[in-house]
C-alpha positions as CSV (number, residue, x, y, z in Angstrom):
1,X,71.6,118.3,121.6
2,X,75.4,118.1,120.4
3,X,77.0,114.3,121.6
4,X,80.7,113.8,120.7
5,X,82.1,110.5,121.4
6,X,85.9,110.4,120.8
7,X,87.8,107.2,121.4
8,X,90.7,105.5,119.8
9,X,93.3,107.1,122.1
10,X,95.8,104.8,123.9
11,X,99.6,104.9,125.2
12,X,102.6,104.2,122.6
13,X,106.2,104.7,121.7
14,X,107.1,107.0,119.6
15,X,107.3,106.5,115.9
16,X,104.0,104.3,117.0
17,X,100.7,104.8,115.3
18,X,96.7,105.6,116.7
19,X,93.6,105.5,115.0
20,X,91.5,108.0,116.7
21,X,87.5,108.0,115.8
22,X,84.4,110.5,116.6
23,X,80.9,109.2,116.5
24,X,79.0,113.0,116.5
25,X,74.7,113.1,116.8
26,X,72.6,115.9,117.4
27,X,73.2,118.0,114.6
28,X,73.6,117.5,110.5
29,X,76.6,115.8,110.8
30,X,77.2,116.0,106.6
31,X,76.6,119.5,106.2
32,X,78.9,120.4,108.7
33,X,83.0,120.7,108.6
34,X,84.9,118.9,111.3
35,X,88.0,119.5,113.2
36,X,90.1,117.7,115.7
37,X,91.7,119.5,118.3
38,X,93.8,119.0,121.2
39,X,94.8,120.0,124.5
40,X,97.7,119.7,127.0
41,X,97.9,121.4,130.9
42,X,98.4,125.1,130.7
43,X,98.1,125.3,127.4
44,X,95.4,126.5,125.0
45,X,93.7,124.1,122.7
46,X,94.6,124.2,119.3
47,X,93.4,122.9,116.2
48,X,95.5,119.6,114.5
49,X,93.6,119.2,111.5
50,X,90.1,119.6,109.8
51,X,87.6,118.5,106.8
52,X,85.2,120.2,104.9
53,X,81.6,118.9,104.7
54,X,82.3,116.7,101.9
55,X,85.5,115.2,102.6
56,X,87.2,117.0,99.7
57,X,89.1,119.6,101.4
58,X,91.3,118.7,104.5
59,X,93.9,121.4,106.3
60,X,96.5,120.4,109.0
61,X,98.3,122.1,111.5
62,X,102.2,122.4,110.6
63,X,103.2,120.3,113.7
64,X,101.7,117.5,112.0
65,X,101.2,117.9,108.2
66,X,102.6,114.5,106.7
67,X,102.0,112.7,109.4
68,X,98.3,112.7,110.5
69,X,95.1,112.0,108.4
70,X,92.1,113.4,108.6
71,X,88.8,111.5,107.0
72,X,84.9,111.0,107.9
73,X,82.1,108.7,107.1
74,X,78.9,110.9,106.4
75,X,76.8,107.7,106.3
76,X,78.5,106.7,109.8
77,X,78.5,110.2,111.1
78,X,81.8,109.9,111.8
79,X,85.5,111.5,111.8
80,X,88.9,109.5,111.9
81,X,92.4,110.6,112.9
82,X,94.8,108.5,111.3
83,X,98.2,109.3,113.2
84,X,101.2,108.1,112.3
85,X,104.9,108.8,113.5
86,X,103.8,109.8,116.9
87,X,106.0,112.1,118.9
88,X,106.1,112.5,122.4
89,X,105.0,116.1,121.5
90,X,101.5,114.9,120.6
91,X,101.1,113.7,123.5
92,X,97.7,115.6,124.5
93,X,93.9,115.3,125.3
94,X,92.5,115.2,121.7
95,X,88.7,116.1,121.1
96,X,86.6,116.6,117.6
97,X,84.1,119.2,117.0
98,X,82.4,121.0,114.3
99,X,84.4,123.6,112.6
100,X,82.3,126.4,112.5
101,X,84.2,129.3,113.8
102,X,82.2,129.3,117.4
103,X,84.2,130.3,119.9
104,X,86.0,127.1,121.7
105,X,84.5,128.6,125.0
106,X,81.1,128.7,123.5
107,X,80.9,124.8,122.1
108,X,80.0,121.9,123.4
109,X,82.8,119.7,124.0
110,X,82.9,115.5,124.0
111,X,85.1,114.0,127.3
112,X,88.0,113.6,124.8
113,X,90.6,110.8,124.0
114,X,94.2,110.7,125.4
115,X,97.3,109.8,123.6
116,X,100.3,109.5,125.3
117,X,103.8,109.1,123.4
118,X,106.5,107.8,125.1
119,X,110.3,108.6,123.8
């Protein structure tokens, strides 16, 4: 069974930073790619940035290329979002989940992390 435990999430000003973290079980966690995605009210979720299996390859969604990092610990089984120069934009539910072109309706999802930015 899937478990996704994001946390790291928290309220700052913008220009702030967070450091968001996924502890994931249940599955090969180093084989896999990762992604984190996020979510606001009446809007879809969309993807903010994502790893290959062995942390060589990373890909970011243009609303936050430069300013977001994406990394994971395959010993720890675990994904970080590094976030820096937070805008009240990315202010959002965020989640991580494996990035393996299942339909987001069709995954298992974590209860997520907030961030809230604050002009």
């Amino acid at each position: 069974q899937v478990q996704l435990v994001e946390s790291g999430g928290g309220s700052v000003q913008a220009g702030g930073s967070l450091r968001l973290s996924c502890a994931a079980s249940g599955r090969t966690f180093r084989f896999n790619d990762m992604a984190w995605y996020r979510q606001t009210p009446g809007k879809d979720r969309e993807v903010v940035a994502g790893i290959r299996w062995s942390g060589e390859n990373t890909y970011y969604a243009n609303s936050v290329k430069g300013r977001f990092t994406i990394s994971r610990d395959n010993a720890k089984n675990t994904v970080v979002l590094q976030m820096n120069s937070l805008k009240p934009e990315d202010t959002a539910i965020y989640y991580c989940n494996y990035d393996d072109g299942v339909p987001y309706s069709r995954k298992s999802w974590g209860q997520g992390t907030q961030v809230t930015v604050s002009s």
